[in-house]
C-alpha positions in Angstrom: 11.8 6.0 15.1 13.6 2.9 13.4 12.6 2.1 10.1 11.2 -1.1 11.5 8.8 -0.1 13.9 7.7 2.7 11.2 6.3 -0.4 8.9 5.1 -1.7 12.3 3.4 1.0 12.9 1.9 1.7 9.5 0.9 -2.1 9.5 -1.2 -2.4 12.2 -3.6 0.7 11.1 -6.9 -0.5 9.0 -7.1 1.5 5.9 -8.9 -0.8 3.6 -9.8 0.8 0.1 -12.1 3.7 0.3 -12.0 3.9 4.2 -8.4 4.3 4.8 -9.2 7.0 7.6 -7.0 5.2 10.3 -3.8 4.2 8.4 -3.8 8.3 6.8 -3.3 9.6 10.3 -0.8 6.9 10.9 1.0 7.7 7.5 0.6 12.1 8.5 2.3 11.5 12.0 5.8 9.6 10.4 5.7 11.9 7.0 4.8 15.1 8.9 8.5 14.4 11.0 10.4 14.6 7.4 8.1 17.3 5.6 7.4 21.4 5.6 3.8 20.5 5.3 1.4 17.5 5.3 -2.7 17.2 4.6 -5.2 14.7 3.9 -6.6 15.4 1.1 -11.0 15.5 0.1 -9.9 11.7 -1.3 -8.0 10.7 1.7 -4.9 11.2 0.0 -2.0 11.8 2.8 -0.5 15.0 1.0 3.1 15.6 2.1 5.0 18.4 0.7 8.9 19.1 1.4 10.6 22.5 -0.3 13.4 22.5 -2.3 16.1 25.4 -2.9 14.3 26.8 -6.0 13.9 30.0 -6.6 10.4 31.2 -7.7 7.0 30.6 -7.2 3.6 28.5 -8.1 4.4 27.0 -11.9 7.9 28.2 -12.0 9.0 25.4 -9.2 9.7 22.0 -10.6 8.2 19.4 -8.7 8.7 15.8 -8.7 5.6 13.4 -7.2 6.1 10.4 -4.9 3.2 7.8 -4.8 2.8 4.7 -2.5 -0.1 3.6 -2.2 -2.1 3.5 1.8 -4.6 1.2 1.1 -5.2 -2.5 2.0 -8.1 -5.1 0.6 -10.4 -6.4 2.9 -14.0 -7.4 3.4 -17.2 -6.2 3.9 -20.7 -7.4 5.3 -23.2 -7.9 3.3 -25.9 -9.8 5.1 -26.3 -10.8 9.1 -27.8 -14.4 9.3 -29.5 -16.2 12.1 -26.8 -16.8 14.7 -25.4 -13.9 14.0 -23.2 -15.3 11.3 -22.0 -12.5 8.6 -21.7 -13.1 5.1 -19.1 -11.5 3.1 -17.8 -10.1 0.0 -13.9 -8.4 -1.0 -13.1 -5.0 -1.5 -10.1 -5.3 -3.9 -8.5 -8.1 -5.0 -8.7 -11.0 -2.2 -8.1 -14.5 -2.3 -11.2 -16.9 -1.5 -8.8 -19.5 -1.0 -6.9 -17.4 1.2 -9.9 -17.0 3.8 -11.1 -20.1 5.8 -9.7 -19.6 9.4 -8.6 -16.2 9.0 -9.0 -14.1 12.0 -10.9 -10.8 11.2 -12.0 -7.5 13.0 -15.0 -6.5 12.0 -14.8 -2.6 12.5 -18.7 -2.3 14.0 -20.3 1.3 14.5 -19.0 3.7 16.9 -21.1 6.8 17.7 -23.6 5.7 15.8 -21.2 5.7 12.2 -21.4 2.5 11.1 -18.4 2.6 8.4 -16.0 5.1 10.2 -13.5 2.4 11.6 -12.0 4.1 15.0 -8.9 2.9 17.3 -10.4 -0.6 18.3 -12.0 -0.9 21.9 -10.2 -2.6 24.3 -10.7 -6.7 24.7 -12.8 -6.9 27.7 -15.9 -4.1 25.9 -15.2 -5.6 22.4 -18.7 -7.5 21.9 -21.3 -4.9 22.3 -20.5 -2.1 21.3 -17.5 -1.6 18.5 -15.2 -3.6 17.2 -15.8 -7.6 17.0 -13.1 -10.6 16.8 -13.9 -13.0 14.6 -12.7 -15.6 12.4 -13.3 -16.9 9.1 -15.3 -20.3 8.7 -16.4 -22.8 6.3 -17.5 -26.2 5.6 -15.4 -29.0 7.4 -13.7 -31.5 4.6 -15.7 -34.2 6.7 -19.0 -33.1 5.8 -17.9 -32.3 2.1 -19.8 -34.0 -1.0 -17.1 -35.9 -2.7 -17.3 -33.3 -5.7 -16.5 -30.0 -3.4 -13.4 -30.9 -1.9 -11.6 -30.1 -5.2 -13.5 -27.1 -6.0 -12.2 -23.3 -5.5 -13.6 -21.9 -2.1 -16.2 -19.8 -3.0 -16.9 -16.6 -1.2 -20.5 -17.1 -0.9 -20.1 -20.3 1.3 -18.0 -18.7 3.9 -19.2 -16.4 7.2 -17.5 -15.0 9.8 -18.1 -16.0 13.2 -18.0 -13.5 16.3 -19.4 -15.7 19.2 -22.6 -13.2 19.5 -26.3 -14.0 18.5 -27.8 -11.8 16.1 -29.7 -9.3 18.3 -26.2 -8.3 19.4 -23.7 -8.4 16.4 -26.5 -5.7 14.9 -26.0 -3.5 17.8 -22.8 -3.1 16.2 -22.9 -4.4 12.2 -24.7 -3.7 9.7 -24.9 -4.1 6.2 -21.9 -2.5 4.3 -19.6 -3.0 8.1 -15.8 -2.9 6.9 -13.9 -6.0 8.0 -9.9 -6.5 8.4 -8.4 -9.4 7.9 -5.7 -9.7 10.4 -2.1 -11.0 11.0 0.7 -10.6 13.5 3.9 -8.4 12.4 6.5 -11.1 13.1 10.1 -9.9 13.3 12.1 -13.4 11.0 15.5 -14.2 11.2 18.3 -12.2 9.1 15.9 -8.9 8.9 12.7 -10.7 7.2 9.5 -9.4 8.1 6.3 -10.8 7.5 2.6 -8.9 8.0 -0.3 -8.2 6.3 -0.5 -4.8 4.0 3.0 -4.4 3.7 1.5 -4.0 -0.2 1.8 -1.4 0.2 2.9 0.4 3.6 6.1 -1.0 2.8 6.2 1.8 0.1 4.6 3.9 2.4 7.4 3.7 4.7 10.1 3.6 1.8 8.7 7.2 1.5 9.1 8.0 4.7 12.8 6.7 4.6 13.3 9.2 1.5 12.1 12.2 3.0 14.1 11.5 5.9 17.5 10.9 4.2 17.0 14.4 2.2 17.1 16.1 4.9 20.8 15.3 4.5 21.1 15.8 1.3 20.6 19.0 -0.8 17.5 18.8 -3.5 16.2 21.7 -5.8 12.8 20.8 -6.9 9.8 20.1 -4.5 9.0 16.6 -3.4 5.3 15.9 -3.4 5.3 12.1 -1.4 1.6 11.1 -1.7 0.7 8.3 0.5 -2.6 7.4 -2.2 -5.8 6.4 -1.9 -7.6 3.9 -3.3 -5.2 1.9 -5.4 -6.6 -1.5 -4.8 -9.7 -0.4 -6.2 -10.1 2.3 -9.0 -6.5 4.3 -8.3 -8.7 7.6 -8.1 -6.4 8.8 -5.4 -2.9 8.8 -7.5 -5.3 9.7 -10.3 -6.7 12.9 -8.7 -3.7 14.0 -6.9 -1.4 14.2 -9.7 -3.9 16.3 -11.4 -4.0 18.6 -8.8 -0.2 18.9 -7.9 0.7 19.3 -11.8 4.5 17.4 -11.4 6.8 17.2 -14.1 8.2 14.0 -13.3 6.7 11.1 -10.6 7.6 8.1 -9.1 5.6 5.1 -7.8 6.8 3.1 -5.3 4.9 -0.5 -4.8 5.9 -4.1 -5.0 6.2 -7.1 -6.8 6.5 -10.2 -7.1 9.4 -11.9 -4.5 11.1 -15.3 -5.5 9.6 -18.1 -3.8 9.8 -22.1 -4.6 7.1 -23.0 -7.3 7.0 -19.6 -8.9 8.3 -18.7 -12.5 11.9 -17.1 -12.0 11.2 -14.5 -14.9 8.4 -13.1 -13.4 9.8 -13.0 -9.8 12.8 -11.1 -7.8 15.3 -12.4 -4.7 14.6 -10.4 -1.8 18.0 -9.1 -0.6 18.9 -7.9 -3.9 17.5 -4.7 -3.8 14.8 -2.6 -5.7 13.4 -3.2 -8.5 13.3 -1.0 -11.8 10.5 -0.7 -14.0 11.6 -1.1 -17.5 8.5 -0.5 -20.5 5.8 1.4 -22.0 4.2 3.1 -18.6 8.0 4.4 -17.9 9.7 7.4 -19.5 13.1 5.3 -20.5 15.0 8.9 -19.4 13.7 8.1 -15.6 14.2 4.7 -15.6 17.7 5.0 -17.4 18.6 7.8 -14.3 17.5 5.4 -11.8 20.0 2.6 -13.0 22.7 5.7 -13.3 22.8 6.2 -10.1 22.4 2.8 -8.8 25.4 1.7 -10.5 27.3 5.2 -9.8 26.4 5.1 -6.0 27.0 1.1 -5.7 22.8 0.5 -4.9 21.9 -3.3 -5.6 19.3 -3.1 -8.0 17.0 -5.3 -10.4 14.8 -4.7 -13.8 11.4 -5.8 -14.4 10.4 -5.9 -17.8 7.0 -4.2 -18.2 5.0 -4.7 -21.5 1.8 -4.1 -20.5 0.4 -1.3 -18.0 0.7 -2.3 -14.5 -1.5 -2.4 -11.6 0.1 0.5 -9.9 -0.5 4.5 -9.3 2.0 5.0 -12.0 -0.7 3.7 -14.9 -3.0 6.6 -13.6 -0.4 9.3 -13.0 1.2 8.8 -16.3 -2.2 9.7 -18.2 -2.9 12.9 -15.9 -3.7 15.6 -17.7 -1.7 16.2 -20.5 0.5 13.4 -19.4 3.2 12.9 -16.9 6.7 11.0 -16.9 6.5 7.9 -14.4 9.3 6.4 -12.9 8.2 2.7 -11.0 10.6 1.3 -8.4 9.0 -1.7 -6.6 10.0 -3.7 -3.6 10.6 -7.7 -3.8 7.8 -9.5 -1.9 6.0 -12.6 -1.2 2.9 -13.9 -0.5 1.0 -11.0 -2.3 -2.5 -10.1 -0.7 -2.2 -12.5 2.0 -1.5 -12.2 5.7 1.5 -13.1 6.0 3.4 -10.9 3.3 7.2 -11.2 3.9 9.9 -8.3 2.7 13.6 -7.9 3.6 14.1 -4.4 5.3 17.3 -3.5 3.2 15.3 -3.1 0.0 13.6 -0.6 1.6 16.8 1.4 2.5 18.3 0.5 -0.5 15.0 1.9 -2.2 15.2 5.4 -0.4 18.7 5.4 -1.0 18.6 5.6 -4.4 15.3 7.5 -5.1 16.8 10.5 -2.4 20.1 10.6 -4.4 18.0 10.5 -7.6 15.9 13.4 -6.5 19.2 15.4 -5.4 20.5 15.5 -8.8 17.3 16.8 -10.6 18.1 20.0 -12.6 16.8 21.7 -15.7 18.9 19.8 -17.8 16.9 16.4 -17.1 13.9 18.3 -17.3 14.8 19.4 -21.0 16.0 15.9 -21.6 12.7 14.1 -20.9 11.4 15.7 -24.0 13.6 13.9 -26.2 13.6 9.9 -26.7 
């Protein structure tokens, strides 16, 4: 399957924070085509491992971890109103301002779970049982007092609206019902894409990508590619699995921030241009140094993000696991963060994989030993 319709696919499956049941199995299908073996995790980490030509076994194989984050933010219901109306509140870090018209699936009960989202029901049953449409609503600027119209949107003034009176939207929600905020993967010109969560199935799929280009490619040490849980939340998911896997080296793939007109050019990257390299404190300066070796050896567009304080990615948790473990970051340029209509350029994403499988290929002992010395 083309790297396209991978992201496509990855895109469309709710996984919000916590609950990312759907999206895991999505994430197990494309990494199981790459991998010797693949689990889920008790977290609902997606767990995919692929061998390398070591000798030995248990400790005595180096291994090297791979985390992308599965997770998306989203919503969830907190109280049904007469009318049916449902108020709201955000799992993870959501835009208020964002909200007001979005359309929404609220992911109702299904065999009597109420927060096990399923593969949505089909149009013509949606209503009564399952999943609901919806969209986002607020007050009309018409019927504002003159001091709201210039004041944040507040998530306690907003509801969504499903067309269904209250007797029937709680034959399906209830208190604590997950809802998806959702968008249309759009193919744009010049290989753009723009849909929601590609923060971070994008990464998700960068890993995929990886795993795929070493099979072409010799590698000695394991590769551990951990699709995480829970990232947008607590990052308990990179947390937990890097304790368990014990690597000595990791990498977290994620994004950041893509040039865009209004936005500070030092804290922002050109899609087009490649990945991105975390450069500072959360970052052994060995792998980050290695990964701008071999971009400039191998001819990979690249870029450097300055990093002085910890991040909000899985490498912040992995790096403190345990004893402590080297972390790598390489991030993909994007805009639009947390909204619906998040937009990447798909050659980052091969140039990402690109550079991460060679990097992998040329792990030894020697880089091993080096990490130990600044």
């Amino acid at each position: 399957m083309e790297l396209k319709e991978i992201l496509k696919d990855l895109t469309t499956a709710p996984g919000i924070s916590g609950y990312e049941t759907q999206a895991a199995e999505v994430a197990k299908k494309h990494l199981n085509a790459y991998s010797d073996e693949v689990r889920i995790d008790k977290i609902g980490n997606v767990v995919a491992i692929k061998r390398g030509g070591q000798s030995g076994e248990g400790d005595e194989r180096r291994k090297i971890l791979l985390a992308a984050h599965l997770d998306e933010i989203g919503l969830m219901v907190t109280k049904v109103e007469d009318g049916g109306f449902l108020r709201i509140t955000a799992i993870g870090g959501v835009d208020s301002a964002t909200l007001p018209g979005q359309e929404v699936t609220v992911l109702g009960k299904k065999n009597d779970n109420p927060l096990t989202p399923t593969t949505p029901l089909p149009p013509l049953i949606r209503g009564i049982k399952g999943d609901l449409r919806g969209v986002i609503g607020a007050k009309p600027p018409h019927l504002q007092a003159p001091d709201e119209a210039n004041k944040p949107v507040n998530m306690d003034d907003l509801y969504i609206d499903v067309g269904l009176a209250k007797e029937d939207v709680e034959k399906s929600v209830e208190v604590g019902t997950l809802v998806r905020i959702e968008s249309e993967f759009l193919e744009l010109s010049n290989g753009y894409i723009a849909a929601q969560v590609l923060d971070d199935r994008s990464g998700v799929a960068a890993m995929v990508e990886t795993m795929r280009r070493l099979t072409l490619r010799k590698h000695t040490w394991d590769v551990y590619a951990i699709a995480t849980a829970q990232e947008e939340f607590s990052g308990s998911g990179a947390r937990g699995a890097a304790f368990g896997i014990r690597p000595q080296i990791a990498i977290a793939i994620d994004v950041t921030f893509g040039a865009a007109p209004g936005l500070p050019e030092r804290q922002t990257f050109p899609l087009s241009k490649g990945p991105v390299i975390g450069i500072g404190p959360n970052f052994h300066p060995k792998i980050s140094q290695k990964l701008r070796d071999v971009a400039k050896e191998h001819e990979i567009p690249c870029q450097l993000e300055p990093s002085p304080h910890p991040g909000g990615t899985d490498a912040v948790n992995i790096q403190i696991s345990r004893a402590g473990i080297p972390c790598g970051l390489l991030s993909i340029p994007l805009r639009n963060m947390h909204t619906t209509v998040e937009i990447l350029k798909l050659e980052d994403i091969k140039r990402l994989a690109e550079l991460l499988s060679i990097f992998i290929s040329e792990l030894d002992t020697q880089f091993e030993e080096n990490l130990k010395c600044f």
